[in-house]
Backbone bond lengths (Angstrom), bond angles and torsions (degrees), N, CA, C in turn:
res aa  C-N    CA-C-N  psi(-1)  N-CA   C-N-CA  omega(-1)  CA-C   N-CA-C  phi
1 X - - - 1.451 - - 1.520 111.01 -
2 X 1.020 123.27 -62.97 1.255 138.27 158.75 1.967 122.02 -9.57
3 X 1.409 81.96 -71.31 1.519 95.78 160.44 1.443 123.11 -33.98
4 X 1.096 80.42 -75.77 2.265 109.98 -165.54 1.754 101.83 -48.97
5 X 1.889 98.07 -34.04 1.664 90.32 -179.58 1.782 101.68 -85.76
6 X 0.895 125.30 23.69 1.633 116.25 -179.78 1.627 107.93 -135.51
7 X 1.549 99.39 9.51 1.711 114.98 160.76 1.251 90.53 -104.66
8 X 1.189 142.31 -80.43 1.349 132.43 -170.15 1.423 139.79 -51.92
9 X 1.510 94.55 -17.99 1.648 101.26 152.95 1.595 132.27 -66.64
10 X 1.545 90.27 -42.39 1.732 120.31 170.53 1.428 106.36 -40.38
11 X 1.737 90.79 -72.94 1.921 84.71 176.74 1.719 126.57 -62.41
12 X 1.614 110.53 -22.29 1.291 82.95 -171.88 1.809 103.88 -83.21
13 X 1.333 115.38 -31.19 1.270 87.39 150.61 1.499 156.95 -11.45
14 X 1.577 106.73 -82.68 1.517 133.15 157.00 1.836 103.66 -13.88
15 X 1.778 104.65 -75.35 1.275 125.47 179.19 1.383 119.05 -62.02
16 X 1.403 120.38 5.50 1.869 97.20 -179.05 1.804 86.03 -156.11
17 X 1.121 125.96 -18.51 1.943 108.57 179.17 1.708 92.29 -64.70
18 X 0.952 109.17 -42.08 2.009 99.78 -161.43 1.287 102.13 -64.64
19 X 1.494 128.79 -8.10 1.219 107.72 -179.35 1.800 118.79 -107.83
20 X 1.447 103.57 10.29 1.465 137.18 156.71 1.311 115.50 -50.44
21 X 1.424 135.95 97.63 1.839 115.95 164.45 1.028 111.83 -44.13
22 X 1.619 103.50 128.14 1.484 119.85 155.84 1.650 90.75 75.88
23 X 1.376 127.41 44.39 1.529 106.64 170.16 1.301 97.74 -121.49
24 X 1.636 131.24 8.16 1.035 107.11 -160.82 1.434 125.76 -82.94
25 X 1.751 112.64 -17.17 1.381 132.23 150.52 1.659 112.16 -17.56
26 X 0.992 95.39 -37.05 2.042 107.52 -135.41 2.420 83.07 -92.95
27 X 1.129 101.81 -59.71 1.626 117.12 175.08 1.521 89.62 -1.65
28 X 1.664 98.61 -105.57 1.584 93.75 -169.43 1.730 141.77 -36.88
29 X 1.435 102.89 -25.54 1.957 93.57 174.50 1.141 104.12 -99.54
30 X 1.503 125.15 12.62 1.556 119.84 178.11 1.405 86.70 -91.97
31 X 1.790 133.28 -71.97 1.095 119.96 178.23 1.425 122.04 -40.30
32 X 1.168 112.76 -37.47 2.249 114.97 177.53 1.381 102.68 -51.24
33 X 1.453 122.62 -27.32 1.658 97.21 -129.70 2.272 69.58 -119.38
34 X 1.661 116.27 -11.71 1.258 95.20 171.43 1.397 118.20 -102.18
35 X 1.198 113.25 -28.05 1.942 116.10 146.34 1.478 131.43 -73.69
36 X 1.826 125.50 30.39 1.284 108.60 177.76 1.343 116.08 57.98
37 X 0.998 145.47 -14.09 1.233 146.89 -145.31 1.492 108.03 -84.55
38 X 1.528 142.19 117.19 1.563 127.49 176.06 1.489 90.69 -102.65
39 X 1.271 103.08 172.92 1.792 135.89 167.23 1.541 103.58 -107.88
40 X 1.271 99.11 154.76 1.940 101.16 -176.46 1.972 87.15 -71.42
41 X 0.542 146.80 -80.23 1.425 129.65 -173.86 1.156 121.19 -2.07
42 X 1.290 119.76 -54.65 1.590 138.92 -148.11 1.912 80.06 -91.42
43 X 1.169 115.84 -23.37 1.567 103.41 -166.77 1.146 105.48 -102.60
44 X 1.500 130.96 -15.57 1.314 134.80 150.67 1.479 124.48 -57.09
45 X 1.129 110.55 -42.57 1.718 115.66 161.54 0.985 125.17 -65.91
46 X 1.582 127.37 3.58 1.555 136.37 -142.81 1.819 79.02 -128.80
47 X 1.225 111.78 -68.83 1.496 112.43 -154.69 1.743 103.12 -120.59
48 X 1.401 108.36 13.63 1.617 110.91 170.92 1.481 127.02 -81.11
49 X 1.280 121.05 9.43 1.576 120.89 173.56 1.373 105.90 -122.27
50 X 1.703 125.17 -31.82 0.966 105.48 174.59 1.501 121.19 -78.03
51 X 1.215 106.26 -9.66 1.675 129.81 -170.40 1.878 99.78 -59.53
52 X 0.991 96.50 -54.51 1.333 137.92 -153.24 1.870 99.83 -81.93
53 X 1.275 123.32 -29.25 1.130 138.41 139.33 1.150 147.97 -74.74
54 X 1.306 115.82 -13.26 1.551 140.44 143.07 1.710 106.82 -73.85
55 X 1.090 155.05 -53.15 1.560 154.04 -151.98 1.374 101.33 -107.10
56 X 1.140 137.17 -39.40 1.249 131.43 -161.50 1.603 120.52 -59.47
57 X 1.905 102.72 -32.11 1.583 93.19 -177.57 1.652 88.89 -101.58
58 X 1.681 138.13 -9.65 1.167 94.78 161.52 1.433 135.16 -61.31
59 X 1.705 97.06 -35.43 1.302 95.59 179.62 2.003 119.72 -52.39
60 X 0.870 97.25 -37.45 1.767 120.40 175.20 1.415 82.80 -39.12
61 X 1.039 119.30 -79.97 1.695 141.54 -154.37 2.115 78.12 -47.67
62 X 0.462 88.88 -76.83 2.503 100.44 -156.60 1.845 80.28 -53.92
63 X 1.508 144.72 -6.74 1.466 125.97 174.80 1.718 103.50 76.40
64 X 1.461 98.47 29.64 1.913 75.47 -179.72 1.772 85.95 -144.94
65 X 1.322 106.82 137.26 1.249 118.82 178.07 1.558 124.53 -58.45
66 X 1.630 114.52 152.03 1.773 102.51 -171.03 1.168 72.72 -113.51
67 X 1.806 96.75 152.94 1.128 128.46 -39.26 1.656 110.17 -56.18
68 X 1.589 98.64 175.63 1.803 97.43 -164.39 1.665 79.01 -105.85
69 X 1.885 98.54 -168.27 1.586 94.39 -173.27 1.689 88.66 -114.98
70 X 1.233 119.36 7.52 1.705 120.29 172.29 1.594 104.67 -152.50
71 X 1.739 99.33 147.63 1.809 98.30 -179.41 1.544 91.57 -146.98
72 X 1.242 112.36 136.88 1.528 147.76 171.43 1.447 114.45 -109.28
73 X 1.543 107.07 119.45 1.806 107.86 -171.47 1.801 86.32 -125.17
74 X 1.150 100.60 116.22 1.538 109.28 167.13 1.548 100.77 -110.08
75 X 1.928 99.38 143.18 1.487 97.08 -158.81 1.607 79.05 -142.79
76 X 1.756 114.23 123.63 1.433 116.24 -164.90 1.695 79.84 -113.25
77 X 1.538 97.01 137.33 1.561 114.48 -174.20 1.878 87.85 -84.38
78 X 1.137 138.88 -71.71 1.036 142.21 -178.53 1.696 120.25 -30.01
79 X 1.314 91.30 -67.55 1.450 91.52 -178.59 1.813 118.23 -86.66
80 X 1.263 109.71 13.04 1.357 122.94 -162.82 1.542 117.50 11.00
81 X 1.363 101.69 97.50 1.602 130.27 -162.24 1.309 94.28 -141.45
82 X 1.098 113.98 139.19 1.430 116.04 140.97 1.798 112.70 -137.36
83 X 1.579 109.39 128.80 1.344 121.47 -137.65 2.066 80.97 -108.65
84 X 1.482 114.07 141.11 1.625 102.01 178.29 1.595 86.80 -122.10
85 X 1.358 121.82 134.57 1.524 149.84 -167.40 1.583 81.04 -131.82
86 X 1.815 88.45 153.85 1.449 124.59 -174.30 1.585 121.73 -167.84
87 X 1.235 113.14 150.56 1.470 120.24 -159.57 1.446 111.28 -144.88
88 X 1.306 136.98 105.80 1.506 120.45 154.96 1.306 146.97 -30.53
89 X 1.523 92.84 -44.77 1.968 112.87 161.23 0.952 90.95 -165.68
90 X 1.482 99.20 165.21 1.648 143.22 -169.78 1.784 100.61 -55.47
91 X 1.316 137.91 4.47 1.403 145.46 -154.88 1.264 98.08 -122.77
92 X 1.306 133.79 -35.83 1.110 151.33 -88.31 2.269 90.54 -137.69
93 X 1.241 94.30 150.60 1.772 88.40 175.65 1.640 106.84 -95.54
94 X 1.033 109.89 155.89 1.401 112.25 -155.96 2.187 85.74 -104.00
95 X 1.515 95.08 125.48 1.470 106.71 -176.30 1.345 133.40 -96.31
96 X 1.047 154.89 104.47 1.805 152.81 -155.94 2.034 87.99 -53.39
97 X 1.059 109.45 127.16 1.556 102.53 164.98 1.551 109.33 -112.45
98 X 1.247 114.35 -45.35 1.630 125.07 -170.38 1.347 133.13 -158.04
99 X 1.139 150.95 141.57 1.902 130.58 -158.80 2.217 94.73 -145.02
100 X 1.116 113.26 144.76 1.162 123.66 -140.98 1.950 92.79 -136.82
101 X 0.917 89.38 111.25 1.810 84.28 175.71 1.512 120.12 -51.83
102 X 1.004 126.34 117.24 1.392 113.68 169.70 1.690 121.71 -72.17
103 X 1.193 111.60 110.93 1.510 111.55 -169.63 1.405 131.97 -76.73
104 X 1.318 118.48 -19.37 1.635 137.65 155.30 1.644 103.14 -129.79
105 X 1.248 111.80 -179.35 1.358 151.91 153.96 1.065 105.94 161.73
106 X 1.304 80.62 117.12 1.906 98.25 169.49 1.488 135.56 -74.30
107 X 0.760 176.45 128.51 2.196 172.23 -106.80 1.272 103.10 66.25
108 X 1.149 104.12 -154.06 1.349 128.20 -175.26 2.062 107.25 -141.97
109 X 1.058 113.16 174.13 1.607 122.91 -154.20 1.709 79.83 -73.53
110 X 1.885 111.14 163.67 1.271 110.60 -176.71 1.610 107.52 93.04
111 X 1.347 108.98 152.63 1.566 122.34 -164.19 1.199 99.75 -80.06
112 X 1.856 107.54 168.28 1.417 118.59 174.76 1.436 95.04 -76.12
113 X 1.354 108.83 170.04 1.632 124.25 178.62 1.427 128.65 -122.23
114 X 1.656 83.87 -37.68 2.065 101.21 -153.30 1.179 107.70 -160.67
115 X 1.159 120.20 154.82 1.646 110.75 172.47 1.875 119.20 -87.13
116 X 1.478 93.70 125.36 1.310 94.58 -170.00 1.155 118.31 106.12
117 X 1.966 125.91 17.58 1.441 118.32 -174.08 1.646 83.58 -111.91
118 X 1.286 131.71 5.13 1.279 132.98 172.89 1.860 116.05 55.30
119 X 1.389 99.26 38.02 1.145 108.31 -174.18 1.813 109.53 -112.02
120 X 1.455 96.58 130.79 1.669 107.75 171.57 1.690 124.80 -41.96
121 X 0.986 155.32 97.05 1.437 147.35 -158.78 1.578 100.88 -58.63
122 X 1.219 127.55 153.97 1.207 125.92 -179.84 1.955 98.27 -137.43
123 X 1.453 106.52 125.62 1.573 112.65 -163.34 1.243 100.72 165.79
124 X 2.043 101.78 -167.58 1.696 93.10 -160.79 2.065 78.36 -126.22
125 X 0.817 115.19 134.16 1.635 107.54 -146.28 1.903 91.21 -128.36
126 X 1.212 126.25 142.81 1.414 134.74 128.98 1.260 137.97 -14.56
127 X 1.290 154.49 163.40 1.765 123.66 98.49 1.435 110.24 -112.47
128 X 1.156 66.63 155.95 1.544 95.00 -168.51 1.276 119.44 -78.92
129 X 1.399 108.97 -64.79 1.960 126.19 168.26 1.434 99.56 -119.21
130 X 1.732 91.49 166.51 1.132 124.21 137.26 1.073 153.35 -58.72
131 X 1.528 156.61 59.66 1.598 123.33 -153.69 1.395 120.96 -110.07
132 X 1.605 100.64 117.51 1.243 108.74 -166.04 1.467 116.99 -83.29
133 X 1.307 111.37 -5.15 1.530 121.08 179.69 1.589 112.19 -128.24
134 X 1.496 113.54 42.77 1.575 121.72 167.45 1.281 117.83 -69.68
135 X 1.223 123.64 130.88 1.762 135.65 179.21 1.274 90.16 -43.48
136 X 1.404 122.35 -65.34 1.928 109.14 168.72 1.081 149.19 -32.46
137 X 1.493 113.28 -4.25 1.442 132.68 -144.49 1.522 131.79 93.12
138 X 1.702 84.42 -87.10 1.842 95.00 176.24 1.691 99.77 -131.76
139 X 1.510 112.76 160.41 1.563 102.41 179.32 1.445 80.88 -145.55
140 X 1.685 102.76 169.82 1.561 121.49 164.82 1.730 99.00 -119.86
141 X 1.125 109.07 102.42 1.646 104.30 171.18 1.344 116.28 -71.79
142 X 1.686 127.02 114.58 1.243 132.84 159.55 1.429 125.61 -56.83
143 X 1.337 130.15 -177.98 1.469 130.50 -151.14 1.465 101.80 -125.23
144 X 1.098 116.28 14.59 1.506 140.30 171.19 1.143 99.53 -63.67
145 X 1.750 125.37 106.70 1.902 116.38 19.86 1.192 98.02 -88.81
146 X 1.465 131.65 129.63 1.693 121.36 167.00 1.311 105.04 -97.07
147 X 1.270 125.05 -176.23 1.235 139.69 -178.31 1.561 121.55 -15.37
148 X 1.433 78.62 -76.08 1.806 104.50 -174.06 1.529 102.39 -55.66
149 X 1.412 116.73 -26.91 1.734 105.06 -164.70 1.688 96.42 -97.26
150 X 1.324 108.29 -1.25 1.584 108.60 174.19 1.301 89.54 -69.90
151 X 1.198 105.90 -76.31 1.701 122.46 -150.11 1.944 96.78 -56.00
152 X 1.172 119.31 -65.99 1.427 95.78 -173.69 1.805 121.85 -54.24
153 X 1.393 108.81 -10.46 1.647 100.30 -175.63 1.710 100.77 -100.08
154 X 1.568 119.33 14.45 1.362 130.02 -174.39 1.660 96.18 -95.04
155 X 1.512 103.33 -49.10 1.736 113.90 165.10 1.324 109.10 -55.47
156 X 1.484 149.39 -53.11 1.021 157.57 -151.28 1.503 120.11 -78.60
157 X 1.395 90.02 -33.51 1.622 99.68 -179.74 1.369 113.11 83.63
158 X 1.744 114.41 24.16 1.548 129.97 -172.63 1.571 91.43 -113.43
159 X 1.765 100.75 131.07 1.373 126.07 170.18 1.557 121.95 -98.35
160 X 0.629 129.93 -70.88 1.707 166.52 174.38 1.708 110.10 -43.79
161 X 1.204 117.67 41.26 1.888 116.83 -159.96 1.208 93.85 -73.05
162 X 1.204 154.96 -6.07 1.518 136.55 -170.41 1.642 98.04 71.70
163 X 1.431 98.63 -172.65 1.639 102.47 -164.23 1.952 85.51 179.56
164 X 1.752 91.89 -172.73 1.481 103.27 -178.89 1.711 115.34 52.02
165 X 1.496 110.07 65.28 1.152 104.65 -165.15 1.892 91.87 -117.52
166 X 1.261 108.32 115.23 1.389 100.99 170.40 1.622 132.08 -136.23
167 X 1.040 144.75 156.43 1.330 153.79 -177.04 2.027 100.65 -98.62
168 X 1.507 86.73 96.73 1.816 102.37 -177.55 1.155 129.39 -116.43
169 X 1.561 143.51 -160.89 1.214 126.41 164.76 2.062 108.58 -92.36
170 X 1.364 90.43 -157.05 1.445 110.47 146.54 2.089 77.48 80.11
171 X 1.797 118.38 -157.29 1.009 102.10 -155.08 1.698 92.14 -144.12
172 X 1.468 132.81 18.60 1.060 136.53 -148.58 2.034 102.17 -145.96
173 X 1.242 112.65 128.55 0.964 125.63 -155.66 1.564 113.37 -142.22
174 X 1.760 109.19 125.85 1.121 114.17 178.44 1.660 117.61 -131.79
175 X 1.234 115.77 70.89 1.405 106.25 -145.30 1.703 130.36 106.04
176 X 1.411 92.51 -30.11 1.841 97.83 -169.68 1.709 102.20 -104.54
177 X 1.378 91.61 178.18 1.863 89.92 158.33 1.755 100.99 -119.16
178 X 1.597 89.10 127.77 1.426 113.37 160.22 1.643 128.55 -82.72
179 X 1.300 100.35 112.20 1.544 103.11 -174.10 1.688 116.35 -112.93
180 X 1.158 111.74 6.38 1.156 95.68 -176.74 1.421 126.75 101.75
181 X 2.112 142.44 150.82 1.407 107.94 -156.63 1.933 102.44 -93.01
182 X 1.323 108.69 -37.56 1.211 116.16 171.30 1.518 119.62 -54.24
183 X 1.252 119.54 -39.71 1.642 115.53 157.95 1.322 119.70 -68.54
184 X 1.061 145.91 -9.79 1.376 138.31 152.59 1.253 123.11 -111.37
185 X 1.566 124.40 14.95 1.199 130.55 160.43 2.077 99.46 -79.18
186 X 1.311 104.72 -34.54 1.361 121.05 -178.20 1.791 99.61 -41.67
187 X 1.515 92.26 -84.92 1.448 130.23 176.21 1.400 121.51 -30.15
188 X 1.388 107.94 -37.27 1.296 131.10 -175.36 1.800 103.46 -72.15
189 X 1.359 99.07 -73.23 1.698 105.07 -176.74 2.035 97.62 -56.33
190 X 0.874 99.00 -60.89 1.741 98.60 -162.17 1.612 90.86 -53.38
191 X 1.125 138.95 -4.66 1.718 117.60 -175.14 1.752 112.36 -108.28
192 X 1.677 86.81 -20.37 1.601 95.65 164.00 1.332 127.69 -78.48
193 X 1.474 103.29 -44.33 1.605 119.74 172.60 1.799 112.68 -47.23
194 X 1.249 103.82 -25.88 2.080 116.87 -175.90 1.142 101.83 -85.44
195 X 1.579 100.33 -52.43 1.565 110.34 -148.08 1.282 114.37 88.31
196 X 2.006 100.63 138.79 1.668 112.45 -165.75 1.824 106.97 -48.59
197 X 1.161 116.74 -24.44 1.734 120.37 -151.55 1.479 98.40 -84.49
198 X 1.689 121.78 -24.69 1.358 122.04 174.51 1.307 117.01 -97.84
199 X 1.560 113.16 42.35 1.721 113.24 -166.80 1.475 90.97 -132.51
200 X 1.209 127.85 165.68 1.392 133.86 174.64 1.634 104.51 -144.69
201 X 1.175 138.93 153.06 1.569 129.19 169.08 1.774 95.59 -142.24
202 X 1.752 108.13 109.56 1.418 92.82 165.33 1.982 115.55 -112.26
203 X 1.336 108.82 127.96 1.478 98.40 -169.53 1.706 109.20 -102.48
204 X 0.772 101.49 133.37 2.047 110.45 -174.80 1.321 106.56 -121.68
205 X 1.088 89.14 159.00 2.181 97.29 178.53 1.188 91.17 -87.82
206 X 1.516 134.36 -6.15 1.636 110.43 -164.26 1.653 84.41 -176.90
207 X 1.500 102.53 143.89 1.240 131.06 155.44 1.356 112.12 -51.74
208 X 1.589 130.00 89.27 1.197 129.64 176.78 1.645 107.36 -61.82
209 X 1.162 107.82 -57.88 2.392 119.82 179.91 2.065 74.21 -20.93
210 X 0.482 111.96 -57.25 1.836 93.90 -149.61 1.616 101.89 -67.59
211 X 1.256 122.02 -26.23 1.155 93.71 175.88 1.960 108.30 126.65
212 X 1.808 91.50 -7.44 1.606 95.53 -172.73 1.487 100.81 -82.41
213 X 1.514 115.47 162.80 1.001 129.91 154.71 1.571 126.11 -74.28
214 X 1.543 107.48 163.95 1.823 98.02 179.10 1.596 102.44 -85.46
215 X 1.533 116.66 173.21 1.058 135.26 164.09 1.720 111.05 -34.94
216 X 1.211 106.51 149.21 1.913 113.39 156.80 1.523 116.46 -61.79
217 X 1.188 145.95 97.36 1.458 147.68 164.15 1.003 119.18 -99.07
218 X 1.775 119.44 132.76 1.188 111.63 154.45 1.737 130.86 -46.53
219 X 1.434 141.32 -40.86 1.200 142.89 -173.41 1.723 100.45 -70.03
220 X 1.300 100.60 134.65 1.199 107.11 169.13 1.728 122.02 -93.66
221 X 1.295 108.11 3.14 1.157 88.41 162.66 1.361 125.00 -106.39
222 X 1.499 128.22 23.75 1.490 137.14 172.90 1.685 90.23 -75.61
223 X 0.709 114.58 -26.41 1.690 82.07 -177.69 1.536 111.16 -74.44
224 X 1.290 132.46 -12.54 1.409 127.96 159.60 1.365 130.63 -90.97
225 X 1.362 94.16 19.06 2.069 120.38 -172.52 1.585 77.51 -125.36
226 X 0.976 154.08 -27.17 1.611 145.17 -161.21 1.609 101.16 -107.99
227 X 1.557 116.10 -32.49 1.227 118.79 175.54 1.935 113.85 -74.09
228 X 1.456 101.16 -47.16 1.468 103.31 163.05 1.464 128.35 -46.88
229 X 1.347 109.36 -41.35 1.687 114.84 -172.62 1.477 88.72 -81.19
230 X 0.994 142.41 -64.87 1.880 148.79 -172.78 1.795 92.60 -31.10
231 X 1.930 122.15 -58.90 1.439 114.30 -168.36 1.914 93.35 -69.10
232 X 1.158 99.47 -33.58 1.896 79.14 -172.08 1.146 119.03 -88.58
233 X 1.342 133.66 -21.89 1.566 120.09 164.71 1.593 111.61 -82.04
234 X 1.397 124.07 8.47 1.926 123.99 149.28 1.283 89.72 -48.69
235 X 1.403 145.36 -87.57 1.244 151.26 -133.06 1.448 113.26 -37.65
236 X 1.703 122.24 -33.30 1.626 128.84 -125.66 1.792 71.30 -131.22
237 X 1.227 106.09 126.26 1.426 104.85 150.86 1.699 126.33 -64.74
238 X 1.509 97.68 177.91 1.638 98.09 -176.09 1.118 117.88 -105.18
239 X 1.072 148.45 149.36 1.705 151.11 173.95 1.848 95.15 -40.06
240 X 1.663 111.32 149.35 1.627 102.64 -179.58 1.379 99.94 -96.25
């Protein structure tokens, strides 16, 4: 009951402040504040100083100023790591700053396929959004299916790729990587502070820098999705 009256307040809201002079300012934190609802803003003010007090002397520590002007999150399905790299500019050597346990992922080694095989995507991925109001806490939504996973499931004769693939808090995983709330409270501010367009996320079944091979797959074209991630994680040094 409770609920249903704090949807129906929402809407009558929605439907009659805009037609208020001068209320239209007011619309959105009247709806925020009667649906719970935050904006990544509101969550930057929430967890942006202490954020910002946690990273600042690592970053100190790697020689590159917080915030950086580029960030690289390599997320090893195997060793469940996720490693955070940073750069001043595009000229610039790309630096180990900090690595974050990954607390679930759910599948097994090998790419996503389909929706519903509950498998981690493995690629060199986007994000897309923010979500400041994830059942997890906070999430980074990836760009999963991108290109490449169009085009090989166009060869395949696969429709159905699944979607909603994100890197969140909390410790439970269906598809995503679970990191925990303080690791993506981290993740969260530092990706806003750049902006999504200066972020990169590449996820691998395995730390290629060492020298391993990928998983056994049926698709034959992961070995040129395993060869791609191998030239782009050269770039990123290794933990000493």
């Amino acid at each position: 009951m409770g609920s249903a009256v704090v949807v129906i307040a929402a809407v009558v809201i929605a439907a009659f402040v805009p037609w208020i002079p001068g209320s239209r300012h007011v619309t959105v934190p009247l709806m925020q504040l009667m649906t719970g609802k935050k904006t990544v803003a509101q969550r930057i003010d929430e967890h942006g100083t202490i954020v910002a007090a946690r990273l600042t002397p690592l970053f100190a520590g790697a020689s590159i100023a917080y915030p950086p002007r580029e960030l690289a999150l390599l997320a090893f399905k195997d060793a469940m790591i996720l490693e955070v790299h940073a750069r001043g500019d595009a000229m610039s050597p790309w630096r180990l700053v900090n690595a974050y346990p990954i607390l679930a992922a759910s599948g097994a080694p090998g790419p996503k396929l389909r929706e519903g095989d509950r498998q981690v995507p493995e690629g060199i991925y986007a994000i897309e959004n923010l979500n400041p109001n994830s059942r997890y806490h906070l999430a980074l939504r990836l760009d999963y299916p991108n290109a490449f996973d169009r085009a090989r499931a166009r060869e395949d004769g696969r429709t159905e790729l699944g979607g909603d693939i994100m890197i969140h808090g909390q410790d439970v995983s269906i598809g995503c990587l679970a990191i925990g709330d303080r690791a993506i409270e981290d993740l969260f501010v530092l990706v806003a502070r750049i902006g999504i367009g200066n972020a990169t996320v590449i996820v691998s079944p395995t730390d290629f820098r060492s020298g391993a091979h990928g998983p056994q797959v049926a698709m034959t074209w992961c070995g040129e999705r395993y060869a791609t991630l191998a030239q782009a994680l050269a770039a990123f040094p290794r933990a000493p």
